[in-house]
N, C-alpha and C positions, 0 to 999 in steps of 0.2 A: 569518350565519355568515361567517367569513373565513377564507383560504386563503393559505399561503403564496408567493409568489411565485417569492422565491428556492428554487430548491432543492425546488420544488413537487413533488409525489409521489403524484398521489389515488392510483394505483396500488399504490403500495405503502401509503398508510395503509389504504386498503381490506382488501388481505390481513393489515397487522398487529392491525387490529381484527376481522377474523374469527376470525385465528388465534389471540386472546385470548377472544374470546367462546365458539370451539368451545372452549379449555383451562377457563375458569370461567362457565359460561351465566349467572351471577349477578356479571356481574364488577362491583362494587364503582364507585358512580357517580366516585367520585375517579379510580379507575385508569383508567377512560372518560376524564375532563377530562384527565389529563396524556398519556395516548394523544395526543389531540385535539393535546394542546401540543404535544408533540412533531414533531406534522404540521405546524405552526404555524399555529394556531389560536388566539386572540386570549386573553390570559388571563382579560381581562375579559370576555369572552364564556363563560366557562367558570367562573366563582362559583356560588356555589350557588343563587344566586337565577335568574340566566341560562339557567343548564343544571340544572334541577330534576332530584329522583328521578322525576320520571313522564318526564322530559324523557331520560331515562339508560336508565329503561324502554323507551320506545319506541325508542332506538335500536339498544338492543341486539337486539330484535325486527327491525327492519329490517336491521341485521348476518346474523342469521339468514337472513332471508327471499333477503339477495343470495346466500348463502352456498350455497343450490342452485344457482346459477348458476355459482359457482367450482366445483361436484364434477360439472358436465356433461360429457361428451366429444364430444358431440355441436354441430355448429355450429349446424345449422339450427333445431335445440331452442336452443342458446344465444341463437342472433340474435333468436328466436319470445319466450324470456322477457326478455331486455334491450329487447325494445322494447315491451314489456310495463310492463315497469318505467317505463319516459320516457314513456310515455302517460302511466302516472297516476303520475307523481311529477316530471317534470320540466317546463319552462318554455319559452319563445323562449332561444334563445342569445343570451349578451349579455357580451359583455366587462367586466369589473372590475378597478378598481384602488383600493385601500384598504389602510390601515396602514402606508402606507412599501412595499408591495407591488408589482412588476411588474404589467402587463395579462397577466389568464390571464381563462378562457373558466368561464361560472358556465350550468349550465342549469336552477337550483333556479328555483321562482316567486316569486322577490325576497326582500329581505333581511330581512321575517318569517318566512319561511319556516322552520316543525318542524327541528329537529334530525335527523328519522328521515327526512322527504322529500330535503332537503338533501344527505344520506349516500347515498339511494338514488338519487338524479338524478345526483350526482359520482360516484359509482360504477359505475353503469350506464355512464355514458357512457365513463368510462377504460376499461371490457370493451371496449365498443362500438369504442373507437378501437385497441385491440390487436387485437380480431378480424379489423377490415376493414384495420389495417395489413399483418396478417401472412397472413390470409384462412383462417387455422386457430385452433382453441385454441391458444392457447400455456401458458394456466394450470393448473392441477390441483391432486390432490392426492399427496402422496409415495407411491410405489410401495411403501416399506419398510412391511412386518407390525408394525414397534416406532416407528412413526411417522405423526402422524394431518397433518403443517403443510400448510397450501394454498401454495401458490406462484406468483406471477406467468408465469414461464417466460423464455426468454431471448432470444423471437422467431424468428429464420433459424437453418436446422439441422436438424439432425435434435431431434426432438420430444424434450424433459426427461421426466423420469420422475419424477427426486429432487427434494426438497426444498434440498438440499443438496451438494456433492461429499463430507462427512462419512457422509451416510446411502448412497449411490451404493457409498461405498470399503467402509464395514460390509455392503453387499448382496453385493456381487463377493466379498469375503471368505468370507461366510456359502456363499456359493455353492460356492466354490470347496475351503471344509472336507468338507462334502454329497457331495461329488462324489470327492475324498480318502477317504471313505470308504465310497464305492461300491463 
């Protein structure tokens, strides 16, 4: 599998692949491949021979399976199934450099490696380096009742709630009508 360099983001392809997998749990192996591209992921890695329908299947299972780990609140639960996860899905750390790509840090078990272990070693390990960056969750899911998105979070501060400052301004709003009418 290959990874952006430039502009590298497991963090965020992580939660845009969850937050499409929780919106369509069936999402469409295409829509998976240009996700994937959009992260910059190899296009040629992503044909349909490359990246099969079982190969789409499984990952969107393992999207799922991180995707308890994005709706935990809890650290020590988070820390217990992220390292959960890098037992059995990840490798020795090893630096890469391929496709025209900077050196970034790969902890899948080599460049066979499943689609769906790959995802959850890259993944785990981007939690892993926010949590013990920031030594709390930073990530979630949106506070708002008309909003399901997961969020990365925004590190130092006071803890995020929203998804958004759109969903944030509609809460304070809504709140603030409720209470107008009290």
């Amino acid at each position: 599998m290959n990874a952006s360099g430039k502009g590298f983001r497991p963090v965020q392809r992580l939660f845009d692949l969850a937050n499409a997998v929780r919106a369509t749990p069936d999402l469409p192996r295409e829509a998976l491949a240009e996700l994937l591209a959009q992260h910059g992921e190899d296009p040629r890695d992503l044909t349909e021979t490359a990246f099969t329908e079982g190969d789409a299947d499984e990952l969107r299972t393992a999207v799922v399976r991180i995707s308890g780990v994005l709706t935990e609140t809890d650290p020590d639960r988070a820390a217990e199934d992220l390292n959960s996860l890098l037992s059995a899905h990840a490798g020795p750390p090893r630096l890469s450099r391929h496709d025209g790509h900077p050196w970034h840090l790969h902890v899948d078990r080599g460049d066979d490696t499943g689609w769906a272990d790959w995802f959850l070693a890259a993944g785990a390990l981007a939690l892993a380096q926010l949590l013990t960056e920031h030594g709390r969750i930073t990530w979630g899911a949106c506070a708002s009742a008309r909003c399901a998105t997961l969020y990365p979070g925004t590190g130092p501060g006071s803890a995020q709630r929203y998804c958004s400052p759109t969903c944030a301004s509609r809460e304070r709003v809504a709140a603030h009508r409720r209470r107008a009418k009290g």
